[in-house]
N, C-alpha and C positions, 0 to 999 in steps of 0.2 A: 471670081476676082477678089471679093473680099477676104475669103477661106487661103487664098492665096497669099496676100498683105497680111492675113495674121499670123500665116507663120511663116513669113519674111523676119517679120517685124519678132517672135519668137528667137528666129536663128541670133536675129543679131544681140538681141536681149539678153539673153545665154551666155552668147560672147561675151558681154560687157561683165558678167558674174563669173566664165571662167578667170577672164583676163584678169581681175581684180583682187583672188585667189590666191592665180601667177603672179602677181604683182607683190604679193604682203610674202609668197615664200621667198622670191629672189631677194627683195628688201631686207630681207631680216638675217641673209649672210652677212648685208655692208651695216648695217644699220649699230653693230658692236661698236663697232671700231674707234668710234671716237669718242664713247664713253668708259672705253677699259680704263683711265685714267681711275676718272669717278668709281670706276667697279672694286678699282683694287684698293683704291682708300678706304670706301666703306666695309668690303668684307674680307679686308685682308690679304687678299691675295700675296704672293712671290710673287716677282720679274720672268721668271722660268715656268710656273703653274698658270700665270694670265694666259697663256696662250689658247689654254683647253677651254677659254668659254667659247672661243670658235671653234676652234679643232673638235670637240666631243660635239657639236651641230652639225660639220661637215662630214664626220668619218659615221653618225647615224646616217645620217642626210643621201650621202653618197653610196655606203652601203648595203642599204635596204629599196634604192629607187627599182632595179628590175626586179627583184620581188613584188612591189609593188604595182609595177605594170601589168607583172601576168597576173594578181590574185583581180586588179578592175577587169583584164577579159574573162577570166571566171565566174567570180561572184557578182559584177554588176561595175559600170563604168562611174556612174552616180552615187552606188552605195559608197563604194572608196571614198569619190571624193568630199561625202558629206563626214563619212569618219573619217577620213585626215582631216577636213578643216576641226572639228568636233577636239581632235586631239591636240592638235595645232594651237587650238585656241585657249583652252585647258591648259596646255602647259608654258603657254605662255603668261597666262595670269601664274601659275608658279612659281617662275622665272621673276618676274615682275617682286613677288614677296622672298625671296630666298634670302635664308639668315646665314650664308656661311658658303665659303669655298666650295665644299663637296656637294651642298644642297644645288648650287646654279648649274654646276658642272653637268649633276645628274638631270634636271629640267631642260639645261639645254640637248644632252642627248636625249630627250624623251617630246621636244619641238624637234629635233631633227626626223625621226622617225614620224610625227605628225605629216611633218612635210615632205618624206619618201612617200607617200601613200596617197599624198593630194596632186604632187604634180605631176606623174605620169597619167593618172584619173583625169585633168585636168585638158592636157592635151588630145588624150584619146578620145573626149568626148567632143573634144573641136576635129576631131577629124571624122567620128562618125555624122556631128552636124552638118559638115561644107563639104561638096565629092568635090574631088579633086578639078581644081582649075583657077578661075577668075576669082571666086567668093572664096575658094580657100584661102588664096593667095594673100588676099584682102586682110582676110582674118589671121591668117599667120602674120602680115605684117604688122596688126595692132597686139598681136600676141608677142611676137618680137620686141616690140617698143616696150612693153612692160619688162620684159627678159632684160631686156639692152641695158634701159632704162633702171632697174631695180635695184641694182649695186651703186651709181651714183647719185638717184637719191636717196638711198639708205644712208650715206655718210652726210647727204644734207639734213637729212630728216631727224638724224642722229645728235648730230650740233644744235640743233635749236631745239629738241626734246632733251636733253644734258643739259644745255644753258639755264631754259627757264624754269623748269620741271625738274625734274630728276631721273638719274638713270633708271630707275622701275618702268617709266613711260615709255620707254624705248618698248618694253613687252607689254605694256598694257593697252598701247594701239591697236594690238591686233584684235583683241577681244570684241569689239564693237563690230570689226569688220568681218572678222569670224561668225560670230551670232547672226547677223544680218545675211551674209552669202550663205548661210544652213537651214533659215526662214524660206530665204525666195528658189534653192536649188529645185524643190518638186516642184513649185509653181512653172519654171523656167526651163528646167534639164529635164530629156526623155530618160527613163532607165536603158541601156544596152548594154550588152555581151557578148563575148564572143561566137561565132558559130558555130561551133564545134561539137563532134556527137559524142563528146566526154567532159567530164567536169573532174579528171585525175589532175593530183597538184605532186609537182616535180622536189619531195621532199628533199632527197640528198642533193640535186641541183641548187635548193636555195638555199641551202647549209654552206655547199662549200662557196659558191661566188657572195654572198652577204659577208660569209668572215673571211674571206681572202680579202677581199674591198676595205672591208674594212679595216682590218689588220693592214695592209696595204698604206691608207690612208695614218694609220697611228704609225705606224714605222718612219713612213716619208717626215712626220711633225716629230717624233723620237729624234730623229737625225739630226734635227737645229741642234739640239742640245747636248746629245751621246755622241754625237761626229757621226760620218757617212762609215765611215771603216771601222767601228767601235762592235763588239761581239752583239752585242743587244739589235745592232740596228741590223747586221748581217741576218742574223737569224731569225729578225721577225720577217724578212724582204725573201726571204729564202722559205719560210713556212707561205707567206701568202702566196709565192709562187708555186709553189706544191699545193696550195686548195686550188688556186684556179686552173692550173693543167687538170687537177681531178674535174672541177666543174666540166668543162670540154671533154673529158673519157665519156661520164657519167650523161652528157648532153647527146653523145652521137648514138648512143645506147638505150635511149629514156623513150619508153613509145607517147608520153607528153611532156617534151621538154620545157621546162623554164623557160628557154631562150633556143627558141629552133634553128640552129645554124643556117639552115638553106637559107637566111635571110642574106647574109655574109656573099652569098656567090653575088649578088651587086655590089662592084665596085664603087658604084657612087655610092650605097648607103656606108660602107664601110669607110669613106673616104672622106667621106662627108660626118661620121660620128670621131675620127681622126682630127677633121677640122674642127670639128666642136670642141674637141679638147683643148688644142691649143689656142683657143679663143677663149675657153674658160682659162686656161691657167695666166694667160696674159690679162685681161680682164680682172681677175679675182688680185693679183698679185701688183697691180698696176696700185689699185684702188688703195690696198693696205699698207704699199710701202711707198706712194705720195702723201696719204694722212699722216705717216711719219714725218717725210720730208717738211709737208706745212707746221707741224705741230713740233717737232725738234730741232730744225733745222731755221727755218723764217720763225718759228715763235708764235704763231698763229693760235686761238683761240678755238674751244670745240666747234663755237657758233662759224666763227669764221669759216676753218678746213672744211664747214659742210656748204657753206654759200658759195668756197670755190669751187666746186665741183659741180655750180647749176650752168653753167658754160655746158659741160660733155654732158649733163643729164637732158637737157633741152634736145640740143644736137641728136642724142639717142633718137630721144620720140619722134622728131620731125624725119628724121632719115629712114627709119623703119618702119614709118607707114609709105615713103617714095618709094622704097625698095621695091614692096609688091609690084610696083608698075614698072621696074626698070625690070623685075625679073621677068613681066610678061612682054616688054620687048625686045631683052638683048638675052634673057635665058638665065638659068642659076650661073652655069662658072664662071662668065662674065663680072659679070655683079658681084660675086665671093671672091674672085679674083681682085676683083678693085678696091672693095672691102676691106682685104688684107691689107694689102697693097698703101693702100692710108690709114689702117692703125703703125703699119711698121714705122711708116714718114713721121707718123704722132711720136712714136717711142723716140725714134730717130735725134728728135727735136729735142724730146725729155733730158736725153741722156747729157746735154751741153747744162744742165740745169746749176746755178751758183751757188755758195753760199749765203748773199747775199742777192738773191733774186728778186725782181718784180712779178707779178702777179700778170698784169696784162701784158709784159713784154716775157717773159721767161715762160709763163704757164697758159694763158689762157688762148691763144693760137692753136699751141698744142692739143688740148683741151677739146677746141671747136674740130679740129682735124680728126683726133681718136672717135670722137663724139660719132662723127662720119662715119670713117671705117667699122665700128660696133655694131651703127646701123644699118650697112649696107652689109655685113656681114653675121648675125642673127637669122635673117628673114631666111635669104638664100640659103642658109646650110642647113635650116629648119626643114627647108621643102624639100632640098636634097633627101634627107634622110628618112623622108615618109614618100617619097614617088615610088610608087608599085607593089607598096606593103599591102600585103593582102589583108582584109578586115575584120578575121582573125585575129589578125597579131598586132593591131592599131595601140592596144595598152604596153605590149612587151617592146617594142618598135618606139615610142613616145617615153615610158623607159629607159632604154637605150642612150636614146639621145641626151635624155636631162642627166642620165649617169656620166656618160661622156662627158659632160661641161661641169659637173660637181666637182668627177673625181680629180679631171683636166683643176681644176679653180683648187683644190684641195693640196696636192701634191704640188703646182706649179707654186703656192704660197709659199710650202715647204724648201722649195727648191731654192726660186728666186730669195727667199730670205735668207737662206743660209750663203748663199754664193754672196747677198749684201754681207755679211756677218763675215766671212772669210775675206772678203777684199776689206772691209773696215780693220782688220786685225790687222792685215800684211800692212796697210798705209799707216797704221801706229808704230809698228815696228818700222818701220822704214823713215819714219820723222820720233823723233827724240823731243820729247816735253807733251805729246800733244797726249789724251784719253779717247778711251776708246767713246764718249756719250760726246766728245768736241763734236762740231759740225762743219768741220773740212771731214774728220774722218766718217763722221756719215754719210754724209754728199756724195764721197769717194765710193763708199760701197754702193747706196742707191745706184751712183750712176753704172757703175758694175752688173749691177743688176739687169738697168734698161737696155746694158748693150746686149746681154744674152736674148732680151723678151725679143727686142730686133730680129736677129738672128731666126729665133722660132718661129715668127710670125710669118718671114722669108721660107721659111722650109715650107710651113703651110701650103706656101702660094703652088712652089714646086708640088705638092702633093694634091692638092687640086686642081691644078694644070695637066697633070697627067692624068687622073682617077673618074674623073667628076664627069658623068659624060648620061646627064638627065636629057629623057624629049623634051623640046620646046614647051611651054606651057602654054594651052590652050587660050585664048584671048577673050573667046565665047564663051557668056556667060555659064554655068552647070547648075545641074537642076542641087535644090536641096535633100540628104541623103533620109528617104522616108522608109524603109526597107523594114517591112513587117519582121521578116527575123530577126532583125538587129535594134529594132526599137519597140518597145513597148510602151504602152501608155502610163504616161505619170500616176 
């Protein structure tokens, strides 16, 4: 009984160190945002180069995550994640001291790559801790809440780290938290690996899908600025499609692929890493082109734009731990169904937003409503996309899915900005005196923006409507997964 309680009380302990992880990687996408002001006055930056302190964190970030997946089922599920946080941390004290445009640039692609390596490590090892059921559920939901949760309060956390401190602090956060989750990892985390009677790694697989991704991801952020139709943006969109059809030649070919396609013959995982996307790219994009609206448009202060945003950050947390229990009684597509379903009504809401708007009658309804939908849609599409993966492929699977919402969060930023930036253009041309920085014609393109995320959110639902067709989740509690081949003693 006792021997039992201590490693209850381990599982969930673990938990609380991957979750916490999960929590400082997702944060540190939003967490920019509301200091790029403060960034660009102290080191200078353009209006046109600010972009790359996020963009060169997402296009590593996103392009190295299934790499990262398969190298934690090979080499060890724990070694990764101690060397992502390790790098993570490291370069975020760099980040933190950077004397110059190209120094952050390069820092923040080298925390992005920290954080390709910690979060698929991260999740796979919550899945070899909980088999599949009640206690995963659980732990996906608090895993969720931080997911959900990490991008709104990254822009809280961001304003009041800006305000009273300085933008350094924004990276210097992480360092304590890094240090500390790399102390307790062997104390807390078993080592596992995949079980597989080879330890071959899929060289030209991780060649061509790492620089198609991410070429991919630097085309999509090219395109704000070069236009959609401009030779430079065709050709790199054109070269990254040409690496990733290679990736898929060279996948069905590979007797240890990177990324084992027979994963894809479920519908629900594919449907479900589908939904993840477009939950990243509405999310990711939601986030950075409302801290414009509060910041150029209402006037709003760093401190300010991040305290608005403790409305949907709250909502996150409290909804993504409900989830777990609505998905063990009405099921995932239910629950991802509704999910959606009330981020859209959120954007829905957004899109009437004023030039002179209030806070609690304009924003914070919406706010509490998105805050829902986030949360009841994280958890469920979480579990979607790890029901049946074989324990094997728990690191390339766990992968998958964070790439899905990266690359979704990366490209959607790309997208939805630029369509705001085109509809701001057209509404200057179209009224005579106004500029393109006035705040009718920002408004104008913002809300352009939100009626597109609308719309995708809408398709989603159609696409897991159709797709998404997981068994019931067992209600009965499951044993903890103790599996001499897949864990090894600390």
């Amino acid at each position: 009984m006792g021997s039992t309680t201590i490693g209850t009380n381990r599982r969930w302990s673990a938990l609380a160190l991957i979750v916490t992880a999960q929590f400082m990687v997702i944060l540190d996408v939003a967490i920019v945002n509301v200091a790029l002001p403060s960034i660009k006055s102290d080191l200078g930056f353009s209006q046109t180069s600010l972009q790359w302190v996020i963009s060169a964190y997402a296009i590593m970030f996103g392009g190295v995550l299934l790499l990262g997946g398969r190298l934690a089922d090979l080499l060890g599920r724990r070694r990764l994640f101690v060397s992502g946080l390790a790098l993570f941390s490291a370069s975020s004290f760099l980040c933190g001291i950077a004397w110059s445009e190209s120094s952050l640039i390069a820092f923040r692609a080298l925390q992005g790559l920290g954080g390709a390596l910690l979060a698929p490590a991260a999740l796979s090892l919550l899945m070899t801790t909980f088999a599949e059921g009640r206690d995963r559920n659980l732990a996906l939901g608090i895993y969720g809440a931080a997911s959900g949760s990490g991008a709104a309060a990254g822009v809280l956390l961001g304003g009041l780290l800006t305000s009273y401190l300085s933008w350094s602090w924004i990276f210097f956060i992480n360092i304590p938290v890094g240090v500390t989750a790399i102390v307790l990892a062997p104390m807390l985390l078993r080592e596992s690996r995949a079980d597989i009677p080879h330890r071959h790694f899929d060289v030209a697989g991780a060649a061509t899908i790492t620089s198609g991704l991410m070429l991919l991801v630097y085309a999509m952020t090219r395109a704000t600025t070069d236009g959609w139709g401009s030779a430079s943006t065709l050709t790199l969109l054109a070269v990254s499609a040409a690496l990733q059809l290679a990736f898929v030649a060279i996948e069905f070919r590979s007797p240890a692929p990177l990324l084992p396609l027979r994963i894809f013959r479920s519908r629900t995982l594919t449907a479900a890493n589908g939904a993840m996307a477009i939950v990243g790219a509405v999310a990711f994009s939601e986030f950075f082109l409302l801290t414009l609206y509060l910041q150029d448009v209402l006037h709003y202060s760093a401190m300010q734009s991040g305290v608005a945003f403790l409305g949907f950050a709250l909502t996150v947390v409290v909804t993504s731990n409900i989830a777990q229990a609505v998905v063990s009684r009405v099921g995932v597509r239910p629950t991802l169904i509704a999910g959606l379903l009330l981020s859209a009504a959120s954007v829905a809401l957004l899109t009437r937003l004023p030039v002179d708007g209030h806070y609690f009658w304009d924003l914070f309804p919406a706010f509490v409503l998105g805050g829902a939908g986030m949360g009841l849609s994280f958890v469920p599409v979480t579990i979607a996309s790890l029901t049946g993966v074989e324990r094997s492929d728990a690191g390339v699977a766990s992968g998958l899915i964070n790439t899905s919402r990266q690359i979704g969060g990366a490209i959607g930023i790309a997208a939805f900005s630029a369509i705001a930036a085109t509809s701001t253009t057209n509404y200057v041309q179209s009224h005579g005196g106004l500029g393109a920085s006035s705040a009718p014609a920002l408004d104008h393109g913002f809300q352009t923006a939100l009626y597109a995320m609308s719309a995708l959110l809408l398709f989603g639902v159609v696409v897991v409507a159709g797709f998404v067709r997981p068994p019931r989740v067992p209600v009965a509690p499951a044993a903890p997964v103790e599996s001499p081949v897949l864990e090894e003693a600390a």
